[in-house]
N, C-alpha and C positions, 0 to 999 in steps of 0.2 A: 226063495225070493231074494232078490237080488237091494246092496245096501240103499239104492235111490227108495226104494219103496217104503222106507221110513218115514220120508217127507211128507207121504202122504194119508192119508185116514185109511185108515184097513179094510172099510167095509166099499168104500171107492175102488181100491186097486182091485180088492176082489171080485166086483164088477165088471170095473172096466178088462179083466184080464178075460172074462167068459166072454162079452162083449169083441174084445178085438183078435182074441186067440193068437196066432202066431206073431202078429203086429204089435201086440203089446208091450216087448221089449225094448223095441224102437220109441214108442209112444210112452213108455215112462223112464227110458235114457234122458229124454229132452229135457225134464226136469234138473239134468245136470248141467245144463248148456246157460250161457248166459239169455235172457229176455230183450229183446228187440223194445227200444224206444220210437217213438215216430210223433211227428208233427204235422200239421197241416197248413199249407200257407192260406190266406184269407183272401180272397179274391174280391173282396169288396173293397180292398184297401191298395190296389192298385195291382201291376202287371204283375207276370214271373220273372220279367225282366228285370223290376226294376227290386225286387224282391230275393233275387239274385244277386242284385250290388249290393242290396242293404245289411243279408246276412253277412257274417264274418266266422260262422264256423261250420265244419262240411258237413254237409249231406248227399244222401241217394236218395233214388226215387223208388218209392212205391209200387210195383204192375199194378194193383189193382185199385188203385186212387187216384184221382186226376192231379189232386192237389197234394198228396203224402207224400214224407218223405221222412226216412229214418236218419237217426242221428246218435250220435256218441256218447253216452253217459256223462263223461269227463267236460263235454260243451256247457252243461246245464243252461237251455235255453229258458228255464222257468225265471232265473235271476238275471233277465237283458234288458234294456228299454223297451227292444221290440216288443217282446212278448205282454208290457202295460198300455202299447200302444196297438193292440190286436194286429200285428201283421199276421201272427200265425196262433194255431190252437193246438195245444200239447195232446196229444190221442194215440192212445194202442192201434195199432195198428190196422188188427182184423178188424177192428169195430170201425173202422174207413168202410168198409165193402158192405156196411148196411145203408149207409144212404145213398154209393152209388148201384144197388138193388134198386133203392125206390125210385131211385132217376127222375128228379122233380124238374117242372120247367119252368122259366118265368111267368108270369101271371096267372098260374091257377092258388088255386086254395089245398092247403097244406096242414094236416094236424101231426104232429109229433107228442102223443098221447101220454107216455111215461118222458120227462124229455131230462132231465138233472141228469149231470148238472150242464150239458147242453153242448156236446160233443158233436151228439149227430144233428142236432136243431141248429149248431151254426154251419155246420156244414151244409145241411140242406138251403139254410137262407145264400148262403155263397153261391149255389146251381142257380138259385131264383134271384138272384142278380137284380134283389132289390123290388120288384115285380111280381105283385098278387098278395096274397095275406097268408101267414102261417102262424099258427096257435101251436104253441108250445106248453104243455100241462105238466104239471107235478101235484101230485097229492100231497106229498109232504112241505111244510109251510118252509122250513130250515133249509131244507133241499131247492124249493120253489126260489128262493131269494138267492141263492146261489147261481140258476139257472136265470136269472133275470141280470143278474151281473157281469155272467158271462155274454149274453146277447149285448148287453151295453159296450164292454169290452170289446165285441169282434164290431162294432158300430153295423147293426143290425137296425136299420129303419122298419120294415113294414112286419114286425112280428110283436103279438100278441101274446104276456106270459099270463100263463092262469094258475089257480091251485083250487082244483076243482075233484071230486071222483070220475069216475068215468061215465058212470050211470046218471049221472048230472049234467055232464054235457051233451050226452046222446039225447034227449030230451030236447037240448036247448039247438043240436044241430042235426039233426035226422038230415040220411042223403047228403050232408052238405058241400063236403071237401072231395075234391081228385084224389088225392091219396093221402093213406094214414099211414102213420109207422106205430106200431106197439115193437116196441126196444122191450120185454117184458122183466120184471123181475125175476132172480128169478135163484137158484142154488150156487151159479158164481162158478162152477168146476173149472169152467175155461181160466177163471183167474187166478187158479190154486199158484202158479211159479211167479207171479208180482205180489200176491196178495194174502200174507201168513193168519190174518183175520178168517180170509174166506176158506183157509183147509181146518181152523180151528170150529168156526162157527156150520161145518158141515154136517151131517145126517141124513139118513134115507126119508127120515120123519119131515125133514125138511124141503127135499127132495118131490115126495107127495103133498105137501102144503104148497109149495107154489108153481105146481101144476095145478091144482084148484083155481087155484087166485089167478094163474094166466087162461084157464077157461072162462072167467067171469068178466074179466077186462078185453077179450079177444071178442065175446058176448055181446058188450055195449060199443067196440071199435066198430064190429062187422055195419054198425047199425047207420053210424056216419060216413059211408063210402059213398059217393056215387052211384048209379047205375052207368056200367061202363069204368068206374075207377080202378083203385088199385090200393089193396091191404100188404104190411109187410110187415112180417112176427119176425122178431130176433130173440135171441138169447145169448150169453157168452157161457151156456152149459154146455155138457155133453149127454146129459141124463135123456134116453128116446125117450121117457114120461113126460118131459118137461118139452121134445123138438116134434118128432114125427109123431108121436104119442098126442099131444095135444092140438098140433094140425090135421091129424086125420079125426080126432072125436069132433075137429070144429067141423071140420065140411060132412060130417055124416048127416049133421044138424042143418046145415047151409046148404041149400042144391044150387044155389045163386051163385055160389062161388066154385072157381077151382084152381088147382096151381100153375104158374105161370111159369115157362123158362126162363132164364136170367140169360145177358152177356159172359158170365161166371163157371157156362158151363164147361167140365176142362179144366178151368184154374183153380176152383176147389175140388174136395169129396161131392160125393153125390149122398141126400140123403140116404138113410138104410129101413127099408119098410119089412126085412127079417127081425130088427130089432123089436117088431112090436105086432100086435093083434088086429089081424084088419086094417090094412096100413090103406090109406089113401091113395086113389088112381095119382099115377106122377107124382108119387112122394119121392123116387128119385130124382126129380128133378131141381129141390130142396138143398139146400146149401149145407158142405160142414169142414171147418177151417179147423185145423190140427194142428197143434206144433209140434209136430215131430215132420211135418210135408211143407209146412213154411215159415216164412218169417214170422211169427206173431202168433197168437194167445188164442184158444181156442173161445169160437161162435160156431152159432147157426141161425140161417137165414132163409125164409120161405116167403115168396112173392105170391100174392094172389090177386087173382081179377074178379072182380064182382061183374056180372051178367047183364050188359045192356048199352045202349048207347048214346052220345052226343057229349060224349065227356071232353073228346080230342077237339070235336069239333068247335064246342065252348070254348078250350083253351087258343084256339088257333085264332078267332075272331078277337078275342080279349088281348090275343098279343099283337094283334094287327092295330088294336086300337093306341097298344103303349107305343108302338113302335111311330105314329101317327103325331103323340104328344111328344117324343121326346125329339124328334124329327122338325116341330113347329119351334121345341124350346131351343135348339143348338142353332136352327137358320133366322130365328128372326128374333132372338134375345128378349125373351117374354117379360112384357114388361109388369103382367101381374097373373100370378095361380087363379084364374077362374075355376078349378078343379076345389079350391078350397071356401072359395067364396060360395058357390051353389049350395055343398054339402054343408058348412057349417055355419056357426054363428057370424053375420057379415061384420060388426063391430069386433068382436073378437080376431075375427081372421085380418083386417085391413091392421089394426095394430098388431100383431103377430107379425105379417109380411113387412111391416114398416120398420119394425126391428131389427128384422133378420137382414134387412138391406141395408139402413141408414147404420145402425148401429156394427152391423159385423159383417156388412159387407158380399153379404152372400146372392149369387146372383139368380134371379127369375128362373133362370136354366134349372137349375137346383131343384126349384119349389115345381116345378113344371114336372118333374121324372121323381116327383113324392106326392102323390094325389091322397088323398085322404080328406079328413073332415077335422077341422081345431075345436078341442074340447080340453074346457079348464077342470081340474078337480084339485077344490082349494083351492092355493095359491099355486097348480102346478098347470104348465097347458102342455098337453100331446097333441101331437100327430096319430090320428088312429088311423090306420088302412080300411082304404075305401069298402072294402068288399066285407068288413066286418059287421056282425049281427049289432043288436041295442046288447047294450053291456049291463044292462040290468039284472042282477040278480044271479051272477056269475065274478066268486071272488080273483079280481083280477089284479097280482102283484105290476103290471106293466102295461097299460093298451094302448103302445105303441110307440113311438119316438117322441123322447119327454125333449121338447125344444127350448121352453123358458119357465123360469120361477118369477113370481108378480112379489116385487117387495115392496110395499108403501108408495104403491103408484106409481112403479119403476121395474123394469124385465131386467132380470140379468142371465145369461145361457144357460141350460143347464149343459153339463160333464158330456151326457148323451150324443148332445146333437152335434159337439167337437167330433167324434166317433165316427161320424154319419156323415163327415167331410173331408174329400180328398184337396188338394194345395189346392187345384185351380178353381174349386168352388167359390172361396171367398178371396175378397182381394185384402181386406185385413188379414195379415198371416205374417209367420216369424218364421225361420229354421232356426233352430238348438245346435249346439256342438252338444256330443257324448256326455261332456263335463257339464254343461249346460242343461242337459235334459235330464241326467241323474237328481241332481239340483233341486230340476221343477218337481221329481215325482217325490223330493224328500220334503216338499212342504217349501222351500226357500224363493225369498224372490228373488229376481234377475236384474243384474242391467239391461238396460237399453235404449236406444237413442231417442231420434226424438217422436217416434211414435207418440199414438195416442189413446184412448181408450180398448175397449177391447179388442182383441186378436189372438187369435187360433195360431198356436202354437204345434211342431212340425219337429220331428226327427228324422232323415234320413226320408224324407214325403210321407213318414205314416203322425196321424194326429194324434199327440198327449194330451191337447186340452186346452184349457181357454186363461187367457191372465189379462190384466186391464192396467195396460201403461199408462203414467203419468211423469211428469219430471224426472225422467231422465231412468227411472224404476218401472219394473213389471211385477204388479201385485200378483199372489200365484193365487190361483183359483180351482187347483188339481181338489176333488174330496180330503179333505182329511181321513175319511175311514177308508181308501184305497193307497195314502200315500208310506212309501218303503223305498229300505237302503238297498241300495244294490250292490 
């Protein structure tokens, strides 16, 4: 056994060597190679164009990501302005090719089931360009506010964070969504060469524990599909217990469903149904990214379609209808959201829209292509997406685009709804210099001329956040618990 095979758990390599037989040399060589970094740029925060000018350190692109792109250790894009003003999302690579698997579009309904800390749940919200509602769940509470912050970060309007089980939501959304993603928990192997935790904290024991646990969440996923939609299991293992192994005991159980081809096929592995007992019809068709075949960290990915129809055709009138409002907002300068008025509270919604206009500027257009319903809780008011259920009785860290905080009879923005605006939205607005915008995320205020009250604050066209000028000073109004030195 050759010195790489040190690195890794012994009862893994011996495994994976029966597993891959003559391949395995190749496939635990890779282990000595350096790991592929990549990023994601944010497609809600403006063009590739202009995202192009605003980087300043190189990248390449992705094949199989529309928006990825790898990047150089030594750039550390985690420490830029950019990255506090969600131009882009820091993400492995292969875990790019699970949401373009799910290939979501705008206006349908969207659940990202395991989502922390919200990799593939901003990326999906990017496809959905704003349009339709997406629930993003974590079971874990710590995990959960992680993934609620990142959605604020990438200025994520129409998504929903929950911290719910899964068997809790199946209940509360039978049939409900076009498509789910279970990302699953799951043994980690794909991230043994980033991840010195995940080759300590391995076992076979562990291995069959959460193959369990992804039977039971796959269980209550299958149960909020559609008829006609579309299930998508991932994992970043390699364990067949835990990929083919737990996709074919789900469909022995399932006749409603079966495996779908991917765009994919060709640019990964194909699944391997030798690797296991009674392997699923078209389990080669089932996804498996190796690093030893390409750029990035081992996954697997298996699409499936649930049995039935009018799923396309729901989405197709629903986008005829956005297509219809936002069409009315850009040609005739709306001069008030009746989308908000209908659905919610009318006294609450006319001071809400009064704010957002007199106060900061934001034009009709805006509130016109954010349909939803204004709901206060506390002193907080969201934006909940239209298509979402009563929130009763479902613990939800986020429902939805938190717009203003009520202080003593007084709004002031919340952080959020900066996020959720591009320059030409509001006509209150600043650009930062570099020096300038380091400044605002460290807490400090600004000069500025003779401005006046609040205004959305701008680097390089992506939004940091909101400050409220007065003589001649810009009070900074960035969180405290997000602000840092760069």
């Amino acid at each position: 056994m050759n010195n790489y095979n040190t690195v890794l758990p012994q009862a893994f390599a011996e495994k994976m060597q029966r597993l891959l037989g003559s391949e395995y040399e190749s496939f635990a060589a890779s282990y000595e190679n350096e790991r592929q970094y990549g990023l994601r740029r944010n497609p809600l925060k403006g063009t590739e164009e202009e995202f192009s000018r605003a980087v300043p350190f190189p990248l390449r692109k992705i094949s199989w990501a529309r928006e990825g792109y790898y990047y150089d250790a030594e750039s550390r894009p985690g420490r830029h302005v950019l990255h506090e003003a969600g131009a882009y999302y820091i993400q492995e690579p292969s875990a790019m090719a699970v949401a373009e698997a799910l290939s979501p579009n705008p206006g349908e309904r969207i659940l990202d089931l395991c989502a922390a800390p919200g990799g593939k749940t901003t990326q999906i919200a990017g496809m959905m360009q704003g349009m339709g509602l997406l629930v993003s769940n974590e079971v874990m509470g710590e995990r959960a506010r992680v993934l609620s912050q990142n959605v604020e970060r990438m200025g994520v309007s129409n998504c929903v964070v929950c911290c719910e089980k899964p068997e809790c939501l199946s209940v509360r959304f039978p049939a409900f969504f076009d498509r789910v993603l279970v990302d699953a928990p799951c043994s980690g192997e794909g991230m043994f060469r980033k991840d010195e935790a995940a080759r300590g904290e391995w076992s076979p024991e562990t291995v069959a524990m959460c193959a369990r646990r992804q039977a039971l969440i796959l269980e209550e996923a299958a149960k909020m599909v559609r008829p006609g939609g579309v299930l998508v299991y991932s994992t970043c293992t390699f364990s067949p217990e835990e990929n083919e192994g737990t996709i074919s005991a789900f469909l022995r159980t399932h006749e409603d469903y079966n495996i779908e081809e991917t765009a994919f096929e060709g640019v990964f592995s194909p699944g391997r149904g030798d690797w296991v007992s009674a392997p699923a019809e078209g389990i080669e068709h089932t996804l498996r990214l190796w690093p030893h075949l390409i750029q990035g960290e081992g996954h697997y990915v298996a699409r499936l379609r649930r049995r039935g129809q009018g799923t396309q055709e729901l989405a197709a009138e629903k986008q005829k209808q956005k297509d219809k409002l936002h069409s009315l907002a850009e040609e005739k300068a709306v001069v008030e959201s009746e989308v908000w008025k209908i659905t919610g509270d009318k006294k609450l919604c006319k001071l809400t829209e009064g704010f957002l206009r007199e106060e900061l500027g934001i034009s009709g257009a805006w509130m016109a292509r954010h349909p939803g319903r204004i709901m206060k809780f506390g002193e907080q008011i969201y934006l909940v997406p239209e298509d979402m259920i009563s929130l009763d009785g479902i613990k939800v860290l986020r429902p939805g685009l938190h717009l203003l905080t009520e202080k003593k009879n007084r709004f002031e923005p919340a952080h959020a709804l900066a996020g959720a605006l591009s320059w030409k939205d509001t006509e209150k607005h600043s650009a930062l210099t570099e020096k300038e915008a380091a400044a605002y995320l460290r807490g400090e205020s600004l000069g500025c001329g003779e401005e006046k009250g609040w205004t959305a604050l701008f680097y390089e066209g992506y939004a940091l956040g909101f400050g409220k000028a007065s003589g001649g000073q810009m009070k900074n109004h960035y969180p405290k618990g997000l602000r840092i030195s760069l």
